[in-house]
MDAnalysis code that builds the backbone (N, CA, C; Angstrom):
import MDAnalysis as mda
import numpy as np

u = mda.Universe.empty(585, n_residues=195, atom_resindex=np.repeat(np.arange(195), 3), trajectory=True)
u.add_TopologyAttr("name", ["N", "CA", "C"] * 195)
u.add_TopologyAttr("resid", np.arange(1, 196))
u.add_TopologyAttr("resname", ["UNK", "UNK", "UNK", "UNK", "UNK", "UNK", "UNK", "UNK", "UNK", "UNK", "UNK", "UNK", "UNK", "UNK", "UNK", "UNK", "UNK", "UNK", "UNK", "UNK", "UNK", "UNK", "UNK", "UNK", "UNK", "UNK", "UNK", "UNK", "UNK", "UNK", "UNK", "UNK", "UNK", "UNK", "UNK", "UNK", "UNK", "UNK", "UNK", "UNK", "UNK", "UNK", "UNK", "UNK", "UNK", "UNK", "UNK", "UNK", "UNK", "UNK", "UNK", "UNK", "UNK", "UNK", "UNK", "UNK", "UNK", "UNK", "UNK", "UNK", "UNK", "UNK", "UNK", "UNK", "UNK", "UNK", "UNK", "UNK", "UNK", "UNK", "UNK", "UNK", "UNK", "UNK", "UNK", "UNK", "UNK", "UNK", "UNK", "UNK", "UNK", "UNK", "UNK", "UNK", "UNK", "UNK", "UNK", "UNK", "UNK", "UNK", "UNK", "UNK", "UNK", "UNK", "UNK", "UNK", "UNK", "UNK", "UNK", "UNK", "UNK", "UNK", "UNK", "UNK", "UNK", "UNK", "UNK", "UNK", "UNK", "UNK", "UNK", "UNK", "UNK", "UNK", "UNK", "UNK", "UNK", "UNK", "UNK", "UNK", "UNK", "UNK", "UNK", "UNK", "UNK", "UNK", "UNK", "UNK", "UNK", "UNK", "UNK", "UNK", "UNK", "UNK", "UNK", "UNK", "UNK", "UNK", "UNK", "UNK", "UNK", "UNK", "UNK", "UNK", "UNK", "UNK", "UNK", "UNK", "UNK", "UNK", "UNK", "UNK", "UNK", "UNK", "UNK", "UNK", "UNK", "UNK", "UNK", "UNK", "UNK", "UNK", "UNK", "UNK", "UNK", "UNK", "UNK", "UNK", "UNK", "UNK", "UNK", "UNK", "UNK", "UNK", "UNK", "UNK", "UNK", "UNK", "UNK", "UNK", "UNK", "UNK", "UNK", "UNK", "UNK", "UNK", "UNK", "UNK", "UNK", "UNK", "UNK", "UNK", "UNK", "UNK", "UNK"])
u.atoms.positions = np.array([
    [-16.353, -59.835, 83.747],
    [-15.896, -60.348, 82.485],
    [-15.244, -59.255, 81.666],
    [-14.237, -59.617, 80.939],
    [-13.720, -58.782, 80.128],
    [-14.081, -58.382, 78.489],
    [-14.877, -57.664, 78.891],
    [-15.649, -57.098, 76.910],
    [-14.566, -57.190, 75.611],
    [-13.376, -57.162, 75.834],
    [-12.405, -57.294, 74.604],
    [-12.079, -58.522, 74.457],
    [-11.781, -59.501, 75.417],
    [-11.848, -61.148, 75.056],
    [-12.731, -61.254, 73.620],
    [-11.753, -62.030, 72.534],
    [-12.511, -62.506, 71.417],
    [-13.806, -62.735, 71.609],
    [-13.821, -63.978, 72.332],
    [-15.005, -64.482, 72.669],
    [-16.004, -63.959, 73.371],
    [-15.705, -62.276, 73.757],
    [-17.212, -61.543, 74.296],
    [-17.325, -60.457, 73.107],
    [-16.926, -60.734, 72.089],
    [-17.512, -60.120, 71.068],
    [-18.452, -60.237, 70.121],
    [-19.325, -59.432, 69.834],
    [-20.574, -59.808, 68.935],
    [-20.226, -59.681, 67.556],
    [-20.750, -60.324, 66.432],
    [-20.403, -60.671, 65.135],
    [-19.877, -59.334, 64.415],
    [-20.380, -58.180, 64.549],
    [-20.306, -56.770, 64.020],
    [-19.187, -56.346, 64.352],
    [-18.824, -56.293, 65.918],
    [-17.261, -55.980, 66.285],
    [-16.439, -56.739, 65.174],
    [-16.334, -58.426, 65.660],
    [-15.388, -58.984, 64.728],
    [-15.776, -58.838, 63.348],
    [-16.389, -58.380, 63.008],
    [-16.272, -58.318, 61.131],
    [-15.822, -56.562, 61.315],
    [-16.006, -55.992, 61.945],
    [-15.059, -54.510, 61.473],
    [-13.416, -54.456, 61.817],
    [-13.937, -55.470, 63.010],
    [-11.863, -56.034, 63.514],
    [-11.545, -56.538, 62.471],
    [-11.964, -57.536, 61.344],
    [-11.783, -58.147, 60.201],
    [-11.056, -57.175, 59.015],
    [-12.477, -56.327, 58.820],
    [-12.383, -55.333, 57.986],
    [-11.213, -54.333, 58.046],
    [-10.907, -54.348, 59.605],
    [-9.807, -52.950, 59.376],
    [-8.588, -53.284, 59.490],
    [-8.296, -55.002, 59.628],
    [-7.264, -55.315, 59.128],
    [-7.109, -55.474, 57.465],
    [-7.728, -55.715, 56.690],
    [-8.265, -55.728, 55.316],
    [-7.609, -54.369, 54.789],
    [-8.415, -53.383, 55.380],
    [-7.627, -52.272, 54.546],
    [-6.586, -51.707, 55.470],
    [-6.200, -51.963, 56.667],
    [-4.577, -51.533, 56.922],
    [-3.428, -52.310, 56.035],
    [-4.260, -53.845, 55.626],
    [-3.429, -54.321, 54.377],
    [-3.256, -53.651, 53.304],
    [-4.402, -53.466, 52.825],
    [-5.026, -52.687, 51.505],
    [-3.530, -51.478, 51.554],
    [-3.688, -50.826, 52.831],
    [-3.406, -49.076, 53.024],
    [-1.680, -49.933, 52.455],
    [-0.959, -50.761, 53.245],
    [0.292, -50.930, 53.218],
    [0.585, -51.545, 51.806],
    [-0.146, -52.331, 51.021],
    [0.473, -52.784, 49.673],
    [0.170, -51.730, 49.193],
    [-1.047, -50.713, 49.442],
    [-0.591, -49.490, 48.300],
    [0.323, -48.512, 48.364],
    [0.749, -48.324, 49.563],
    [2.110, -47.864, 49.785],
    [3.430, -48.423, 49.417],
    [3.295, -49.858, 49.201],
    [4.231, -50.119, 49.116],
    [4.704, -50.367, 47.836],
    [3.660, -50.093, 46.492],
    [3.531, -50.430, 45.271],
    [3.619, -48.794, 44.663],
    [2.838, -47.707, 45.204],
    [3.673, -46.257, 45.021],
    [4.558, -46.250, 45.380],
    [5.869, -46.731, 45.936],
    [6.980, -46.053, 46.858],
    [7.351, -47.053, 45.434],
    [7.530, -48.224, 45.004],
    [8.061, -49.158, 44.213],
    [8.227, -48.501, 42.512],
    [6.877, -47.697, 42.234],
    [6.387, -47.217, 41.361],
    [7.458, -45.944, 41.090],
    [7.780, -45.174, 42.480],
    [8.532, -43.794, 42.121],
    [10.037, -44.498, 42.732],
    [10.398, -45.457, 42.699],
    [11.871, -46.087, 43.015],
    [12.742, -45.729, 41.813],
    [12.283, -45.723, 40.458],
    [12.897, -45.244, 39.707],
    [13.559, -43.377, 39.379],
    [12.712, -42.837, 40.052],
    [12.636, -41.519, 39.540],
    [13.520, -40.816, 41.141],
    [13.280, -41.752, 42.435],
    [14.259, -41.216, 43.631],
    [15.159, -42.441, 43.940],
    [15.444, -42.700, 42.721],
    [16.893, -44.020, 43.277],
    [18.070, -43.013, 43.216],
    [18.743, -43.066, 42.293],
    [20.182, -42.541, 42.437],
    [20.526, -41.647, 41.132],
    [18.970, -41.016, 40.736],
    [19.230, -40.047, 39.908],
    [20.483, -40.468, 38.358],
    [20.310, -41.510, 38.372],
    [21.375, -41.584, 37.015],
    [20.430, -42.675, 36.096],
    [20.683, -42.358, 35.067],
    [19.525, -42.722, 33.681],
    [20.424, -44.606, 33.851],
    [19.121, -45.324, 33.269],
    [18.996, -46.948, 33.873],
    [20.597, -47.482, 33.244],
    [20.344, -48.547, 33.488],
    [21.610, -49.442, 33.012],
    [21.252, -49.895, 32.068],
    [22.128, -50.087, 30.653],
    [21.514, -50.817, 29.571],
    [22.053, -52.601, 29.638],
    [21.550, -52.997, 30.663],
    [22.549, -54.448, 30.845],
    [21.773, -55.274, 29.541],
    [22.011, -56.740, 29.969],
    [21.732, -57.780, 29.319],
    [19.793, -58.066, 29.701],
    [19.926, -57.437, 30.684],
    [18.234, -58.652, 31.214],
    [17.355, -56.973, 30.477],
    [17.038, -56.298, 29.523],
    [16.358, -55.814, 29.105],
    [14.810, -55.710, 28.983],
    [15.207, -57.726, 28.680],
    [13.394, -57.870, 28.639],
    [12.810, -57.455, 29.985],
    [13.493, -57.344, 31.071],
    [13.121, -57.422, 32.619],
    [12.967, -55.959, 32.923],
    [13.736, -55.242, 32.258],
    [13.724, -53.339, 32.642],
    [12.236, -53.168, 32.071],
    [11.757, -51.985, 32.676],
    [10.625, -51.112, 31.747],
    [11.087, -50.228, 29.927],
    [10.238, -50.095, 29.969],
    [10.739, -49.379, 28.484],
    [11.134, -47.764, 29.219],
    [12.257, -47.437, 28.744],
    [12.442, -45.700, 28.910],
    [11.749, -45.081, 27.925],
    [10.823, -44.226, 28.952],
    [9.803, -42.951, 28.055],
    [10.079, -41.912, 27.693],
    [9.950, -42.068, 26.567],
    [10.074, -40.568, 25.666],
    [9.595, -39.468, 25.940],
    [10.735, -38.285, 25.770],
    [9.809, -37.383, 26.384],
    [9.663, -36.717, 24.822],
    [9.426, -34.993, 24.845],
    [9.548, -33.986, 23.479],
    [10.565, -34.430, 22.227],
    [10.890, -34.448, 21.053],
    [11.530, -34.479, 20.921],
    [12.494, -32.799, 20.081],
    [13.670, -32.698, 20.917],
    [14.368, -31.630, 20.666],
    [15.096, -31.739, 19.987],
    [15.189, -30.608, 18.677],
    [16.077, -30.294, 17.907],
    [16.518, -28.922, 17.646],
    [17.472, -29.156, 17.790],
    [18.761, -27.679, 17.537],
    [19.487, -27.866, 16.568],
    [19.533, -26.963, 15.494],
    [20.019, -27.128, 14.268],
    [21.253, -28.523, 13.287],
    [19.614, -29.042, 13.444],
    [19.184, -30.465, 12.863],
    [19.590, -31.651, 13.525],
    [20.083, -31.177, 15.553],
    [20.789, -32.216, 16.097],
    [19.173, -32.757, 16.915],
    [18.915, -33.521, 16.753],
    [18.219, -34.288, 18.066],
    [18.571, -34.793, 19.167],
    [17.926, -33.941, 19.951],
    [18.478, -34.242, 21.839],
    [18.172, -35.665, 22.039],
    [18.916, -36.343, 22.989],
    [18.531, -37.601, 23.579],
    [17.089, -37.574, 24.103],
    [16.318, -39.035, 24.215],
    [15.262, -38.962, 24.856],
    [15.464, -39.219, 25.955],
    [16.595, -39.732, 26.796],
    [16.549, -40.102, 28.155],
    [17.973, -39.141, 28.541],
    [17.743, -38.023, 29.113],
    [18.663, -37.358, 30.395],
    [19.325, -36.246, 29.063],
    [18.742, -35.156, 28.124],
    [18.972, -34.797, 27.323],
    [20.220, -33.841, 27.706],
    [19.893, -33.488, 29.069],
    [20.296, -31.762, 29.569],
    [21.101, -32.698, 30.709],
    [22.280, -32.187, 31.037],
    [22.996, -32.558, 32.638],
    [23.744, -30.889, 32.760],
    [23.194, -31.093, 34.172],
    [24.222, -29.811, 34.594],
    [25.485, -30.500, 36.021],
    [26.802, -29.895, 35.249],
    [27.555, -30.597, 36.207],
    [28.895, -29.502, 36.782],
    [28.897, -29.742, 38.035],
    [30.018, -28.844, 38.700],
    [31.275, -29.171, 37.997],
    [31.860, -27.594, 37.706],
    [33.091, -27.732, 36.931],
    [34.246, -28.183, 37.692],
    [34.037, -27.989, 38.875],
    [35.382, -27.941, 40.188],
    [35.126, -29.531, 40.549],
    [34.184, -30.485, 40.827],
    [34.429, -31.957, 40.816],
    [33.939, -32.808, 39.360],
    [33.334, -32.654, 38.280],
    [32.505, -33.119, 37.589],
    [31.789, -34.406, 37.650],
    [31.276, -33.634, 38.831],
    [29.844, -34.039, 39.388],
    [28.327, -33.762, 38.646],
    [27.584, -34.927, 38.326],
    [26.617, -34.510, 37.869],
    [25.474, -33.933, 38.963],
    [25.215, -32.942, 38.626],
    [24.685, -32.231, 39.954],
    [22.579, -32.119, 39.542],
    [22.596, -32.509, 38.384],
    [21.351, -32.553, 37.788],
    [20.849, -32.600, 36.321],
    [19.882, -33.632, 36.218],
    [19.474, -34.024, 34.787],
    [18.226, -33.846, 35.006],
    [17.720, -33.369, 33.532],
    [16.396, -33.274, 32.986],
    [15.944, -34.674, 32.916],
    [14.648, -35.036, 33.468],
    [14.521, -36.386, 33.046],
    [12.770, -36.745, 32.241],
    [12.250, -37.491, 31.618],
    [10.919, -37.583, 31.427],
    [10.164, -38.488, 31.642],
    [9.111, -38.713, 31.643],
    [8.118, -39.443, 32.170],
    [7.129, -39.427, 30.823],
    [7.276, -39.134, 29.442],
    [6.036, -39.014, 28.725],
    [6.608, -37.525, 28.008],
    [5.618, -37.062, 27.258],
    [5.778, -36.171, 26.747],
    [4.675, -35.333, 28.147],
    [4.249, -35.764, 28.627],
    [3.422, -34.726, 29.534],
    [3.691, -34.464, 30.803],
    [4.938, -35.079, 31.624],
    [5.721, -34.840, 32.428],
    [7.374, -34.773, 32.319],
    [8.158, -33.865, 33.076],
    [9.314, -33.568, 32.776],
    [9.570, -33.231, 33.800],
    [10.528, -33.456, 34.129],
    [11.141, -33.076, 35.616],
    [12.723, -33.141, 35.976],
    [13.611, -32.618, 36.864],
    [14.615, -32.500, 36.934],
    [15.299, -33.165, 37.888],
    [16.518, -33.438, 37.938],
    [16.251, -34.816, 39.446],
    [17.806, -33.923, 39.924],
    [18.234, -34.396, 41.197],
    [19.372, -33.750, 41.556],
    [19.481, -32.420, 41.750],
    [18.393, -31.382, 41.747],
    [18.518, -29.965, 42.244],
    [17.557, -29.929, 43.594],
    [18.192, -28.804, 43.990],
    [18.975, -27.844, 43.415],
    [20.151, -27.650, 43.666],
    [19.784, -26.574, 42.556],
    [21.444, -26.495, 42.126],
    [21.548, -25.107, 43.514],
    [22.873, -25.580, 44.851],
    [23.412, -24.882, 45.679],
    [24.389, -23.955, 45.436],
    [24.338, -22.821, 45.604],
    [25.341, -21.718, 45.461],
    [25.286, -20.942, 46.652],
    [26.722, -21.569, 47.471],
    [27.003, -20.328, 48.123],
    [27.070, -18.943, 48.208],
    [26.408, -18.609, 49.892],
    [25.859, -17.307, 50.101],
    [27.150, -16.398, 49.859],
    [27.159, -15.302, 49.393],
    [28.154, -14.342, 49.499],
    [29.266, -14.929, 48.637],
    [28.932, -16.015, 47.367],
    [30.123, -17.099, 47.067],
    [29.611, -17.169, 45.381],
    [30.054, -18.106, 44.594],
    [29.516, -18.406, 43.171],
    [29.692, -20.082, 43.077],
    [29.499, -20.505, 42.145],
    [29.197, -21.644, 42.043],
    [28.600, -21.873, 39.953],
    [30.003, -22.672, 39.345],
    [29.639, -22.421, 37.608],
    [29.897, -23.716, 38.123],
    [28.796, -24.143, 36.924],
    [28.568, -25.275, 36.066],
    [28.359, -25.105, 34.935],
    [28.407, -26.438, 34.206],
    [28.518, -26.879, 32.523],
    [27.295, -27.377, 32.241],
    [26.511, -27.009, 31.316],
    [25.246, -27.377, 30.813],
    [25.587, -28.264, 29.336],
    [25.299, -29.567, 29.604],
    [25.814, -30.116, 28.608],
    [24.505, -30.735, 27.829],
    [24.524, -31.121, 26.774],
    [23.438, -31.586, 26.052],
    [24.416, -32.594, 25.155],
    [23.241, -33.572, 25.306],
    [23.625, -35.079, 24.819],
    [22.697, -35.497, 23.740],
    [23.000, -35.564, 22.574],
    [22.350, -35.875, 20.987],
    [21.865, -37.533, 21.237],
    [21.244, -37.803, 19.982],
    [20.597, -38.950, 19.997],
    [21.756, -40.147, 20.002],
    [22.677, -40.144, 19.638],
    [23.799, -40.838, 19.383],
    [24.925, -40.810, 20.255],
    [24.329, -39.840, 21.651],
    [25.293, -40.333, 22.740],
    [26.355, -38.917, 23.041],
    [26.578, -38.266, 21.815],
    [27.680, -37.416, 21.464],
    [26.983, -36.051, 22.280],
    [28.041, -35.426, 22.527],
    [27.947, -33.852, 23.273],
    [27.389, -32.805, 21.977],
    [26.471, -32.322, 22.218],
    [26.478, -31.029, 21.829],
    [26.756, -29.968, 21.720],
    [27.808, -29.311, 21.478],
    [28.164, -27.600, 21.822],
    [27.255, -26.734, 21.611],
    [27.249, -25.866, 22.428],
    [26.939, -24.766, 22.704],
    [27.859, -23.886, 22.575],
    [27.456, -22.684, 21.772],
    [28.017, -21.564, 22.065],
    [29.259, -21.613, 20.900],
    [29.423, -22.737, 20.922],
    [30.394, -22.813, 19.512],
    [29.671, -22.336, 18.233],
    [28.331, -23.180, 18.039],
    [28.029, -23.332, 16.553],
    [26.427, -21.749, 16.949],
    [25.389, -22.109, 16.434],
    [24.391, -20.992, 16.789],
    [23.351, -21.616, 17.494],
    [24.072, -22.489, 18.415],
    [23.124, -23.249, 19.365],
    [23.726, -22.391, 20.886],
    [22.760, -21.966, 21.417],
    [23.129, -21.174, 22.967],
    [21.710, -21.442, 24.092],
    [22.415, -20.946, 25.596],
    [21.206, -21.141, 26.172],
    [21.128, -20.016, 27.300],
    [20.109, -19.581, 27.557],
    [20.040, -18.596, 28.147],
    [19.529, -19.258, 29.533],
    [19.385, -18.643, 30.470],
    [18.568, -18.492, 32.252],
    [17.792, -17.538, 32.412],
    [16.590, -17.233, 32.076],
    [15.688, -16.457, 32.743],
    [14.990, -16.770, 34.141],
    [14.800, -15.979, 35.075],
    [14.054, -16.062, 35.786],
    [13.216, -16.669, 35.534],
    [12.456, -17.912, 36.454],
    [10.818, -18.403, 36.056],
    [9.892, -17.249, 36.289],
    [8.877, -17.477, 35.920],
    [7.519, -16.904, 36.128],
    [7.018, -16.621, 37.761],
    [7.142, -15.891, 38.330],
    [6.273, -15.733, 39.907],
    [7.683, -15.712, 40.891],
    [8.597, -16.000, 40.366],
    [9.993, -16.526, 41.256],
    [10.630, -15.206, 41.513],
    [11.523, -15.228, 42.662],
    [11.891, -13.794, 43.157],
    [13.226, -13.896, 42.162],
    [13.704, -12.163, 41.490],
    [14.322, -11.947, 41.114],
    [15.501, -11.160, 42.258],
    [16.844, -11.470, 41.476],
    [18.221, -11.039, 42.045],
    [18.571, -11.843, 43.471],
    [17.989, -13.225, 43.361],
    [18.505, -13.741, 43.879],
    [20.254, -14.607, 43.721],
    [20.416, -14.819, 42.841],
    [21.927, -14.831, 41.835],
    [22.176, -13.883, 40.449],
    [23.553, -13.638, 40.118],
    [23.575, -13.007, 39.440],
    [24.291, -14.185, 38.342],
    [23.710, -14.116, 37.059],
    [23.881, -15.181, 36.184],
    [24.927, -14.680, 35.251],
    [26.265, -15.838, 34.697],
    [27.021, -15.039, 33.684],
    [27.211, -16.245, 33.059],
    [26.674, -16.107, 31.424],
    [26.755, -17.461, 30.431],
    [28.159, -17.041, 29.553],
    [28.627, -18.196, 29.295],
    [29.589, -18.600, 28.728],
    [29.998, -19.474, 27.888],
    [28.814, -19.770, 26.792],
    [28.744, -20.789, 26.057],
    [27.779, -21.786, 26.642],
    [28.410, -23.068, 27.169],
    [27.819, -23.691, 27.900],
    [28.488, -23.240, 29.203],
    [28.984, -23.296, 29.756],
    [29.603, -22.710, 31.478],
    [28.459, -21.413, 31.844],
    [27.855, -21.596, 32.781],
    [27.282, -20.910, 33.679],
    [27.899, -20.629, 35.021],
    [28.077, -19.216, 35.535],
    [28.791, -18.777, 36.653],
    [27.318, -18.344, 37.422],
    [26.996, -19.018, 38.793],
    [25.935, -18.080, 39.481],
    [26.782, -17.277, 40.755],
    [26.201, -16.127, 40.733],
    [27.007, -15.403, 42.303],
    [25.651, -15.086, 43.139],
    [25.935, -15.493, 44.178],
    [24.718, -15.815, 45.118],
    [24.914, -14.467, 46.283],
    [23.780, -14.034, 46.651],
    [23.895, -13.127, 47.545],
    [23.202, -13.126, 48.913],
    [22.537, -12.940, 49.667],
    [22.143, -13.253, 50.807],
    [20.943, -14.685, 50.547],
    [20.776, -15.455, 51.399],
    [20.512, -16.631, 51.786],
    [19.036, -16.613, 51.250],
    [18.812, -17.434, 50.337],
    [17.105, -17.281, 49.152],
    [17.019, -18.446, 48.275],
    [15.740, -18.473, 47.663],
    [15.690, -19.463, 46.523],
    [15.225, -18.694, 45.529],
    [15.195, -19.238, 44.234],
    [14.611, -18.789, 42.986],
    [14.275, -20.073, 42.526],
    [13.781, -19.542, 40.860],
    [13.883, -20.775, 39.780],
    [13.940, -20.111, 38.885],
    [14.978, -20.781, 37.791],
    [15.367, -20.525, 36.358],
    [14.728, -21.396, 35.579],
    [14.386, -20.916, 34.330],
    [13.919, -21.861, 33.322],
    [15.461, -22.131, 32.043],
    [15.660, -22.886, 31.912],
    [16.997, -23.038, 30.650],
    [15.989, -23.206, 29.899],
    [16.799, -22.486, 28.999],
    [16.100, -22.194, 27.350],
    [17.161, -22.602, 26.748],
    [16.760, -23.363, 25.452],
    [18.133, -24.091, 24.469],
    [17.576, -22.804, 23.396],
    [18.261, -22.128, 22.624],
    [18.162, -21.763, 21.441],
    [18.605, -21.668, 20.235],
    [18.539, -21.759, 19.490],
    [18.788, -22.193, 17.732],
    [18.909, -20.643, 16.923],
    [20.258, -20.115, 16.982],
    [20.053, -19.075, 16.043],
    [19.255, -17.766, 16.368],
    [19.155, -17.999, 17.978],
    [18.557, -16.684, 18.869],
    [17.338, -17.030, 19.492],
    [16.444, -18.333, 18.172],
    [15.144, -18.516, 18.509],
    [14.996, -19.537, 19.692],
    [13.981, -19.284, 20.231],
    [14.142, -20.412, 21.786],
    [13.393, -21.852, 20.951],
    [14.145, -22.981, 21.281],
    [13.118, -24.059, 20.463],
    [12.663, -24.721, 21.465],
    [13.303, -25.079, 22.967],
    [13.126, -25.743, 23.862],
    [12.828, -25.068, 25.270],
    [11.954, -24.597, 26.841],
    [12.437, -24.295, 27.872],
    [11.826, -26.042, 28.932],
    [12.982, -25.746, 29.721],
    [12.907, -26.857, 30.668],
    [11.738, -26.686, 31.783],
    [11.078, -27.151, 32.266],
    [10.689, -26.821, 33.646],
    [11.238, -26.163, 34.787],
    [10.855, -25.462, 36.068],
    [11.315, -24.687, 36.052],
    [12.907, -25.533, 37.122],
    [13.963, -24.667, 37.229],
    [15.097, -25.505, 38.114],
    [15.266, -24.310, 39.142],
    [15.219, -25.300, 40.177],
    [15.490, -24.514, 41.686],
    [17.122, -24.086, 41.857],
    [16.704, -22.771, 42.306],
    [18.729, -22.907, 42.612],
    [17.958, -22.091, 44.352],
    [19.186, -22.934, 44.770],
    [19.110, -21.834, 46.451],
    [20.079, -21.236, 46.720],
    [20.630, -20.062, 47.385],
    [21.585, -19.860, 47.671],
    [21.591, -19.996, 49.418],
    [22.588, -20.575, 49.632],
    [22.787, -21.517, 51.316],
    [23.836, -20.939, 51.765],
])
């Protein structure tokens, strides 16, 4: 006789055969309700659509709110950094709360032995660009904290950032917005690699 036939099984087998279909269910709707959950944050990296069906979107979460001499940053996608040679958005600050912040679209790639500038743009509550570097609003790149230094060599330009990349590495920069020298804002940290 064959011991795996349904019918040569004793009640204990079939209730754990039961059971472990139960939670291979369990295992797959919760996978499939996290993957649903972070669909927003790894879709296509660009801040939601403001269509008509609103009531149907989630609410967009606020993150800090930033001000640089008396402008208030947007709450949704405050910071974009975008290649000057296609203007491509190559990465936005994005938030989740005031207690998460994160950057979507990096890193930012700079060819080995090569450079690679982008435009750091900042977007006010009202949609409008912010300058930099014009008025006494500027932003600096420091090295992050623990991250290897001289991996690019950084040259600011208002808002235009030039990186020159040198043998094949990663780092992370923190952007700092500052107001009149003083730092009011730093981002989390942003990966750059050089490839």
């Amino acid at each position: 006789m064959n011991d795996t036939h349904p019918t040569h099984r004793s009640k204990s087998q079939l209730a754990c055969q039961q059971q472990s279909r139960v939670d291979r269910r369990s295992l797959l709707a919760g996978i499939a309700a996290g993957s649903l959950s972070l669909a927003g944050c790894l879709g296509n990296d660009s801040p939601p659509d403001d269509g008509d069906d609103a009531e149907d979107e989630p609410d967009v979460e606020e993150g800090p709110r930033i001000e640089l001499n008396g402008i208030t940053l947007a709450s949704a996608f405050p910071i974009r950094l975008v290649n000057v040679e296609t203007d491509e958005v190559i990465g936005d600050l994005h938030y989740h709360g005031d207690d998460f912040t994160h950057w979507h679209g990096v890193p930012v790639i700079v060819p080995e032995q090569g450079s690679k500038t982008i435009d750091i743009l900042l977007t006010a509550e009202d949609g409008e660009r912010v300058p930099v570097g014009e008025t006494d609003i500027s932003v600096e790149l420091p090295v992050a904290e623990d991250s290897p230094r001289g991996v690019v060599d950084i040259n600011i330009d208002g808002d235009r950032v030039t990186f020159d990349g040198g043998s094949r590495s990663t780092t992370e920069l923190v952007v700092q917005l500052l107001n009149d020298g003083e730092i009011q804002y730093e981002t989390p940290d942003l990966p750059i690699a050089v490839e």
